[in-house]
C-alpha positions as a Markdown table, in Angstrom:
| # | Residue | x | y | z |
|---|---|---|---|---|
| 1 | Unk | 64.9 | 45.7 | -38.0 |
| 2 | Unk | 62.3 | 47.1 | -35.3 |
| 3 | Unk | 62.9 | 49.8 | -33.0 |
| 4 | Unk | 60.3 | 51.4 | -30.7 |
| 5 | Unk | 61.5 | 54.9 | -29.3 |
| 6 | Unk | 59.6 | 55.9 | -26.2 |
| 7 | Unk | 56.1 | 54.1 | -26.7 |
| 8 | Unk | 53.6 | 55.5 | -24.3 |
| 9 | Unk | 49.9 | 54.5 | -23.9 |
| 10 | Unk | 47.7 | 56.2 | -20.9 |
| 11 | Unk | 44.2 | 55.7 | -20.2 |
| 12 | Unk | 42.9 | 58.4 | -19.0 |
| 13 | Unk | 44.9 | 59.0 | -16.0 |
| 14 | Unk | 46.5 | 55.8 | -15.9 |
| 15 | Unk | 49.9 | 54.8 | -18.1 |
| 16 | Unk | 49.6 | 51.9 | -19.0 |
| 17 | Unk | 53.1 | 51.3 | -21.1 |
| 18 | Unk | 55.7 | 54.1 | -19.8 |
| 19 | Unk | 58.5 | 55.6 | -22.2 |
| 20 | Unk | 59.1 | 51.6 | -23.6 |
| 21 | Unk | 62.2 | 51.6 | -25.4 |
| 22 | Unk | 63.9 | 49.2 | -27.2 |
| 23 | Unk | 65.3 | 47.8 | -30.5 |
| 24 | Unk | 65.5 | 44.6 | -32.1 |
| 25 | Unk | 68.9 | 44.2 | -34.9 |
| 26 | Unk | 67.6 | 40.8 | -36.5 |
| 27 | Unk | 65.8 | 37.9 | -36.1 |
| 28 | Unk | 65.2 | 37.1 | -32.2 |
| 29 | Unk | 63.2 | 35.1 | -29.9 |
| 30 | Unk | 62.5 | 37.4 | -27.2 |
| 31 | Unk | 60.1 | 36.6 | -24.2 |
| 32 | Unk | 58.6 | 39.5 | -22.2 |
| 33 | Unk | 58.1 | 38.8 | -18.5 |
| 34 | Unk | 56.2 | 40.5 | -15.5 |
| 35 | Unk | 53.1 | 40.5 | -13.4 |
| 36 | Unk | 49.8 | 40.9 | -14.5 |
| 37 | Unk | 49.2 | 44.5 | -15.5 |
| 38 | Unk | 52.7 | 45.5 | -16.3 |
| 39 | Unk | 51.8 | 46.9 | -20.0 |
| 40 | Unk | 53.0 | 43.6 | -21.7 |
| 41 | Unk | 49.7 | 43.0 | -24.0 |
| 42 | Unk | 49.6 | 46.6 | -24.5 |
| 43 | Unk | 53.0 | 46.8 | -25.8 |
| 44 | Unk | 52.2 | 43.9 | -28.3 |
| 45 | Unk | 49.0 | 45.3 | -28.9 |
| 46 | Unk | 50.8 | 48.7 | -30.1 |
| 47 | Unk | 53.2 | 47.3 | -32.1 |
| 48 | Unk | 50.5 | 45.5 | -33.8 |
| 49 | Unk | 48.6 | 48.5 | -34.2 |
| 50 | Unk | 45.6 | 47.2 | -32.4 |
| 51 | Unk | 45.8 | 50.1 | -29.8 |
| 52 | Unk | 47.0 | 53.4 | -31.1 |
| 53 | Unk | 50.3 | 55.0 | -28.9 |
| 54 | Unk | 49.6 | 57.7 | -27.3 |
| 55 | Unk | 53.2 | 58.9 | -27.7 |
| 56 | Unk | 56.9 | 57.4 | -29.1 |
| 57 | Unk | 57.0 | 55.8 | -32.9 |
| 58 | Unk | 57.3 | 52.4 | -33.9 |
| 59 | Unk | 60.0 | 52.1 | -36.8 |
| 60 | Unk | 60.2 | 49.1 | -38.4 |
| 61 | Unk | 63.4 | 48.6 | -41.4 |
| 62 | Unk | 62.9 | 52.6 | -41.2 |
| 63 | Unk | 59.7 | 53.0 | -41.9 |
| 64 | Unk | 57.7 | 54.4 | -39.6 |
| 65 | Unk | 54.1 | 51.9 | -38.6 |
| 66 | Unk | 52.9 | 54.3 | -35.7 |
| 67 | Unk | 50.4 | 56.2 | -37.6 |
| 68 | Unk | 49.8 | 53.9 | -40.8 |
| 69 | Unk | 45.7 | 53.5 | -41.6 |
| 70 | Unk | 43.5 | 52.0 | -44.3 |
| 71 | Unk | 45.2 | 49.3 | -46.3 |
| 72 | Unk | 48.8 | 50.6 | -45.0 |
| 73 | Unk | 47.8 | 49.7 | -41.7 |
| 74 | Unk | 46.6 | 46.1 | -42.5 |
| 75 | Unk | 49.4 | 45.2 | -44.7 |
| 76 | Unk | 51.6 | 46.0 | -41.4 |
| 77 | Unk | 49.4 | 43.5 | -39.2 |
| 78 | Unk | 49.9 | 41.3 | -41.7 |
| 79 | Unk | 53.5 | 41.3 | -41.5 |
| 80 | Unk | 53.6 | 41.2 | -37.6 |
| 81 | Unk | 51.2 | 38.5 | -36.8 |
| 82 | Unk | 49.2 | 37.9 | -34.3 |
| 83 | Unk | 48.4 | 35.0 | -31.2 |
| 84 | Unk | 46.5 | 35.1 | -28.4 |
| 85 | Unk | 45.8 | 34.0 | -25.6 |
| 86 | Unk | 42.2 | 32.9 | -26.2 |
| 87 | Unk | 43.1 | 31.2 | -29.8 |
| 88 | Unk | 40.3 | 33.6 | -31.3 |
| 89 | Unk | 39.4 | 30.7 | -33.8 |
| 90 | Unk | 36.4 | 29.9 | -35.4 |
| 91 | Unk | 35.2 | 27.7 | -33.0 |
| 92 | Unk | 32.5 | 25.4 | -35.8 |
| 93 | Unk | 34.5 | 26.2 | -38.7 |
| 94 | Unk | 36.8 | 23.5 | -39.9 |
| 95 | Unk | 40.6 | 23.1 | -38.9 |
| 96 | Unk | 41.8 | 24.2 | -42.2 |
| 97 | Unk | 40.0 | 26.9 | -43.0 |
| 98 | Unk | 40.7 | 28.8 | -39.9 |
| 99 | Unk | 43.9 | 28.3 | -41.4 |
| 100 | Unk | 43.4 | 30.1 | -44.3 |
| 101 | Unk | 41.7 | 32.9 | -42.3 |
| 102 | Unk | 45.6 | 34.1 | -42.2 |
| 103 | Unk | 44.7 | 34.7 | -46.2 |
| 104 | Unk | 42.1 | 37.0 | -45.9 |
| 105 | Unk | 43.9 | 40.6 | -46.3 |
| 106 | Unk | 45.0 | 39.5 | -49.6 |
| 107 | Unk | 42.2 | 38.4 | -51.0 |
| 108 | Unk | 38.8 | 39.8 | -52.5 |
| 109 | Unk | 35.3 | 40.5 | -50.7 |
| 110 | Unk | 33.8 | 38.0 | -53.4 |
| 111 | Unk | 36.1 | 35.1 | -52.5 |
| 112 | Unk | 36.2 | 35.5 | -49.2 |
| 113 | Unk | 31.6 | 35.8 | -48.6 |
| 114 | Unk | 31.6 | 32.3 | -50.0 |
| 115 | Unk | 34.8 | 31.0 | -48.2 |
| 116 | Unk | 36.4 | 30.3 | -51.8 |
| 117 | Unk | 40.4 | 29.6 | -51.9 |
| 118 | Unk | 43.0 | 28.7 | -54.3 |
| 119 | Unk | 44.1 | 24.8 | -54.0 |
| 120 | Unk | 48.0 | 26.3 | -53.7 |
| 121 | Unk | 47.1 | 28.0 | -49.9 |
| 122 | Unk | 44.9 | 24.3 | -49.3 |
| 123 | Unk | 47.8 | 22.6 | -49.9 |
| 124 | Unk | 50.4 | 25.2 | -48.2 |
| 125 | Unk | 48.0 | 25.5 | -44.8 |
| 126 | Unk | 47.8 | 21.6 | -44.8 |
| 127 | Unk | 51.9 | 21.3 | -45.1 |
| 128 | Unk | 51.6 | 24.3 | -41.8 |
| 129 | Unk | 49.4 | 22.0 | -40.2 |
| 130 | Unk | 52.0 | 19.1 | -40.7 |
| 131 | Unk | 54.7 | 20.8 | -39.8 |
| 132 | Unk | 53.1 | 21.4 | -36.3 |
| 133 | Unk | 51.9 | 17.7 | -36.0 |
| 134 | Unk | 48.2 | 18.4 | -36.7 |
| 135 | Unk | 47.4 | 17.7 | -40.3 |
| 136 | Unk | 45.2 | 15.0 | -39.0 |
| 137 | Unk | 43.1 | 17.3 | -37.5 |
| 138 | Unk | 42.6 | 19.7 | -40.9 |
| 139 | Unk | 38.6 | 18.2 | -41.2 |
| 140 | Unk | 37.6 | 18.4 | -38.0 |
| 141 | Unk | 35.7 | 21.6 | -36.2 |
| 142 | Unk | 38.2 | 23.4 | -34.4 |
| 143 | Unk | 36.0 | 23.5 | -31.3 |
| 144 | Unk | 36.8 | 19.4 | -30.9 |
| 145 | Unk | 40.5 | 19.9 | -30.4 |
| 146 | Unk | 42.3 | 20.3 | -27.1 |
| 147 | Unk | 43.7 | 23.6 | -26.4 |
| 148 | Unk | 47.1 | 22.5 | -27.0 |
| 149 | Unk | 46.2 | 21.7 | -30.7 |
| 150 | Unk | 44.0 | 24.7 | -30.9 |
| 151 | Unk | 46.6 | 27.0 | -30.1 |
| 152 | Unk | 49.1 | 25.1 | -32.5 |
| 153 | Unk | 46.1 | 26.0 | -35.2 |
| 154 | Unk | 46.7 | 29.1 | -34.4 |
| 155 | Unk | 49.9 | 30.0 | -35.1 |
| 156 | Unk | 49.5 | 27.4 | -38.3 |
| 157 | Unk | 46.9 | 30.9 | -39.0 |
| 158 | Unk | 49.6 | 33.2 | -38.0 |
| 159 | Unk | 52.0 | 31.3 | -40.6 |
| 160 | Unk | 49.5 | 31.3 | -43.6 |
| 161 | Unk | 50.1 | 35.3 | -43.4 |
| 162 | Unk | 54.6 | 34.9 | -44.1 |
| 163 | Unk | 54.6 | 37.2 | -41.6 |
| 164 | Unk | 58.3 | 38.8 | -40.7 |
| 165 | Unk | 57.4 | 39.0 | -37.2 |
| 166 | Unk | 54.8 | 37.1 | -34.5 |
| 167 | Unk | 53.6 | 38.4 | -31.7 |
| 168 | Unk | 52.5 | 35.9 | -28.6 |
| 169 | Unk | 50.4 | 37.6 | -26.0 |
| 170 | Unk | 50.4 | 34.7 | -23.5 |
| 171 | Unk | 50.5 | 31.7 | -25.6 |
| 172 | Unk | 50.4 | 29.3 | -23.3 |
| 173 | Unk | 48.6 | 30.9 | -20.1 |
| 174 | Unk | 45.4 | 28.6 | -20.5 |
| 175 | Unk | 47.6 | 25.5 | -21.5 |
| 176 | Unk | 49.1 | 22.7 | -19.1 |
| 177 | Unk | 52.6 | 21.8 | -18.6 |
| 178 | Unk | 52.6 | 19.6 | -21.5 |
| 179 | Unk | 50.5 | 21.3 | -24.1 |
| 180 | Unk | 52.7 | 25.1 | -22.9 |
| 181 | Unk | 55.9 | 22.8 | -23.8 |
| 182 | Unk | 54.9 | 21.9 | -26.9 |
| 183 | Unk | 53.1 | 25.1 | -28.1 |
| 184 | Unk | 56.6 | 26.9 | -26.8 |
| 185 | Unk | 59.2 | 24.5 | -28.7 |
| 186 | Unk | 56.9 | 25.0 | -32.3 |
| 187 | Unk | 57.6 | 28.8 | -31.6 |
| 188 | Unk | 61.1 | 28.0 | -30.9 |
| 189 | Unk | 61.5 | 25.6 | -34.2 |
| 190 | Unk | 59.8 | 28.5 | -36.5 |
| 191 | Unk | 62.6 | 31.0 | -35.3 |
| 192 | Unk | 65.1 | 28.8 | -35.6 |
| 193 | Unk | 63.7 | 27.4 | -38.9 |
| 194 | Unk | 62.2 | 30.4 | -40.7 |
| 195 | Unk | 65.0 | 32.8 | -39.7 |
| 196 | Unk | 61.3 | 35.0 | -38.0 |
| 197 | Unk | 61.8 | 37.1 | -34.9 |
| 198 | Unk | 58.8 | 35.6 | -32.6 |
| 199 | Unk | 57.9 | 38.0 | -29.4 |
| 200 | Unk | 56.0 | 36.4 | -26.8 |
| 201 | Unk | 54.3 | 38.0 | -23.1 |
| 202 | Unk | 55.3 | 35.0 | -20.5 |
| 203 | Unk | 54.6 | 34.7 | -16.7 |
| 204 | Unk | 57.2 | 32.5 | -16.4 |
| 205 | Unk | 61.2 | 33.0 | -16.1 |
| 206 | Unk | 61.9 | 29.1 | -16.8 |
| 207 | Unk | 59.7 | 29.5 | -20.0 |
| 208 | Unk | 62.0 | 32.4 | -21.0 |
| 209 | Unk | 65.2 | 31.3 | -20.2 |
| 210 | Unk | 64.6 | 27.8 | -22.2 |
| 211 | Unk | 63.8 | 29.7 | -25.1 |
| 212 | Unk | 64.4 | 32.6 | -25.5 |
| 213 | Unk | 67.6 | 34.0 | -26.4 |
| 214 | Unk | 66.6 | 37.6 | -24.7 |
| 215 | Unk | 64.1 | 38.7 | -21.9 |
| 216 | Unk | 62.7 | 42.1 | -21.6 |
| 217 | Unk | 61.0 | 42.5 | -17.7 |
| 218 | Unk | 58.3 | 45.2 | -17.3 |
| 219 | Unk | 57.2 | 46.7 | -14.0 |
| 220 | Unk | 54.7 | 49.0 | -13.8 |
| 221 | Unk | 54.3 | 49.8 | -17.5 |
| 222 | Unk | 58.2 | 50.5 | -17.8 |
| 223 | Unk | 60.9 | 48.2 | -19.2 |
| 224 | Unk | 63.3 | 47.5 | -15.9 |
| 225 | Unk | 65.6 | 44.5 | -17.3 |
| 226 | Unk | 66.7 | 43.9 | -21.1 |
| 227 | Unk | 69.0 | 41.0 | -21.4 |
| 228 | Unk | 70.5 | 37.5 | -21.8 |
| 229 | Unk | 68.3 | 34.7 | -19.5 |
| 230 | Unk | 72.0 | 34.0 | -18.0 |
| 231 | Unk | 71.5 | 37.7 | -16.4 |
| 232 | Unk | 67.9 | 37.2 | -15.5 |
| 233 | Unk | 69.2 | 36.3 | -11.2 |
| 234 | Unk | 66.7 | 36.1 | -9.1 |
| 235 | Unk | 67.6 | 38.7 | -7.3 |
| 236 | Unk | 66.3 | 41.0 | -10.7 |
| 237 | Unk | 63.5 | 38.6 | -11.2 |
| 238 | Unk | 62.2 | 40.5 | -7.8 |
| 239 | Unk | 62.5 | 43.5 | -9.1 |
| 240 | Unk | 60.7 | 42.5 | -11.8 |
| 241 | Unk | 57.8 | 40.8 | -10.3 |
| 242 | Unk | 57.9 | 43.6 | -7.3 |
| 243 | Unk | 58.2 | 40.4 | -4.7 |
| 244 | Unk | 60.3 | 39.7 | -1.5 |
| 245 | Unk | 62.6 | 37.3 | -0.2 |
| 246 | Unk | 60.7 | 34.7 | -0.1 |
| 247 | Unk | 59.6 | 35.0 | -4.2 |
| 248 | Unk | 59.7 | 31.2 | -5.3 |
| 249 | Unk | 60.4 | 30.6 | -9.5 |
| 250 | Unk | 58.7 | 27.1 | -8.9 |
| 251 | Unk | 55.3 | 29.1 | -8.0 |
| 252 | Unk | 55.3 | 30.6 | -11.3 |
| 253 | Unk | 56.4 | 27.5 | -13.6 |
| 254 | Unk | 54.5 | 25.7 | -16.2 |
| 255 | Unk | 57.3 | 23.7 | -17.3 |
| 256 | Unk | 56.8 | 20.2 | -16.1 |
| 257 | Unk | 61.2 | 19.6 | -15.2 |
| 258 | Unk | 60.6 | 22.6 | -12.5 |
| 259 | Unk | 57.3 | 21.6 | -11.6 |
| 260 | Unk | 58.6 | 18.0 | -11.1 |
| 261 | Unk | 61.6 | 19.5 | -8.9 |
| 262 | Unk | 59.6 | 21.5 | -7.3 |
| 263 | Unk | 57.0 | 18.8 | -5.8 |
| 264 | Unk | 60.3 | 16.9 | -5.1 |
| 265 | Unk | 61.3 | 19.6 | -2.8 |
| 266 | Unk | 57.8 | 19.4 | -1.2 |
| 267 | Unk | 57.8 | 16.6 | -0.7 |
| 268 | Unk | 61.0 | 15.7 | 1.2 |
| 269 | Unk | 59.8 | 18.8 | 3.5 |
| 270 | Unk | 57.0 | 17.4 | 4.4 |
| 271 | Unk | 58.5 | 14.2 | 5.4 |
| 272 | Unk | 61.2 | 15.9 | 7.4 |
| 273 | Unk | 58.1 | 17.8 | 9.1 |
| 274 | Unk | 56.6 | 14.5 | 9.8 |
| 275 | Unk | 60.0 | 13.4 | 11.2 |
| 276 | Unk | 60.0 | 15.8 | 13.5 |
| 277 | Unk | 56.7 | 15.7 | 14.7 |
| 278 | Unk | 57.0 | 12.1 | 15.8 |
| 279 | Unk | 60.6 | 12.7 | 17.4 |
């Protein structure tokens, strides 16, 4: 289905993605995982064709995207879609029609200067926005929702393009616990669901374990682990994240289980501290 043979991208003098290869069979859930800096947005970005490869090819069912332009080029992004980070929606415009923003390479210059749209893609970004539990919010301006429910938007925007792939670049960095578990389980129900291979950059080895079904670990712009979460040990999540012994999973865990073990843990040290202090 995708397969990326030795994907490079320097600036200048520095490489930012090394060499990157891999290849995906069929529909997957795979999370990316490594420090800030590893070459994980770039990666995305290049299989997107935001950013141009320096060197390697991107083939996807064969064909080869690396060097597509023009209308080529944006019928690609269209069928990898992207998130981000930052939501990138329209922050005055109504719920729904940022939506319908995942419509615009199909449609005309005319149609889209005075924000006209079928009542078909209404209806079909209003059943997205149901399906993600947010249909109440269609009137509203996007700028009065949480970020939870803005990122949920989103990827309702992402769906609007019946893309064969998505692309998260840190979907739930800006979130909390609560919001990052919900935002990751509607990525999770769209694989599942939609049969749709979903790709997302994650600090977090909990995150990726719970749901992903493979983990790819960059260091230094090079892909050092590829495998099951079951062979993600800490001992490789190390090397991964370049830390010691004393690297802690808890510290880098937005998921609320861990976080609630973790202050646990914390908790009954401190009182042990205390215990010994008035011994």
């Amino acid at each position: 289905m995708l397969k990326i043979e030795k994907l490079t991208k320097t600036f200048g003098g520095n490489v930012a993605v090394d060499a990157a290869t891999l290849s995906v069979d069929g529909p997957s859930m795979i999370g990316i995982i490594g420090r800030s800096g590893a070459g994980k947005s770039t990666l995305l970005r290049m299989m997107n064709r935001l950013t141009d490869a320096s060197e390697g090819r991107i083939l996807f069912e064969g064909r080869d995207v690396t060097h597509l332009t023009g209308a080529a080029k944006r019928q690609w992004q269209s069928q990898c879609a992207m998130i981000f980070q930052q939501f990138n929606l329209v922050p005055r415009m109504d719920v729904v029609s940022n939506v319908l923003h995942g419509t615009l390479n199909r449609r005309s210059t005319f149609t889209t200067i005075f924000n006209l749209y079928p009542r078909a893609d209404i209806h079909h970004a209003i059943e997205i926005l149901d399906r993600l539990g947010i249909a109440a919010h269609a009137p509203k301006r996007a700028e009065a929702l949480s970020g939870g429910q803005q990122q949920r938007v989103a990827i309702a925007r992402a769906l609007m393009q019946d893309p064969r792939m998505i692309l998260a670049d840190e979907p739930i960095a800006s979130l909390d616990p609560m919001n990052a578990q919900t935002v990751m389980e509607a990525l999770r129900r769209i694989h599942d669901e939609d049969g749709r291979t979903v790709i997302c950059n994650l600090h977090t080895l909990d995150t990726a374990r719970r749901y992903c079904d493979r983990v790819i670990g960059m260091r230094d712009g090079r892909i050092v682990f590829d495998g099951t979460p079951d062979q993600l040990t800490t001992g490789m999540a190390r090397e991964i994240y370049g830390a010691g012994a004393d690297f802690s999973e808890a510290a880098t865990s937005t998921e609320i289980e861990t976080l609630d073990r973790s202050a646990a843990e914390q908790a009954r040290l401190q009182a042990l501290r205390e215990a010994e202090a008035t011994a």
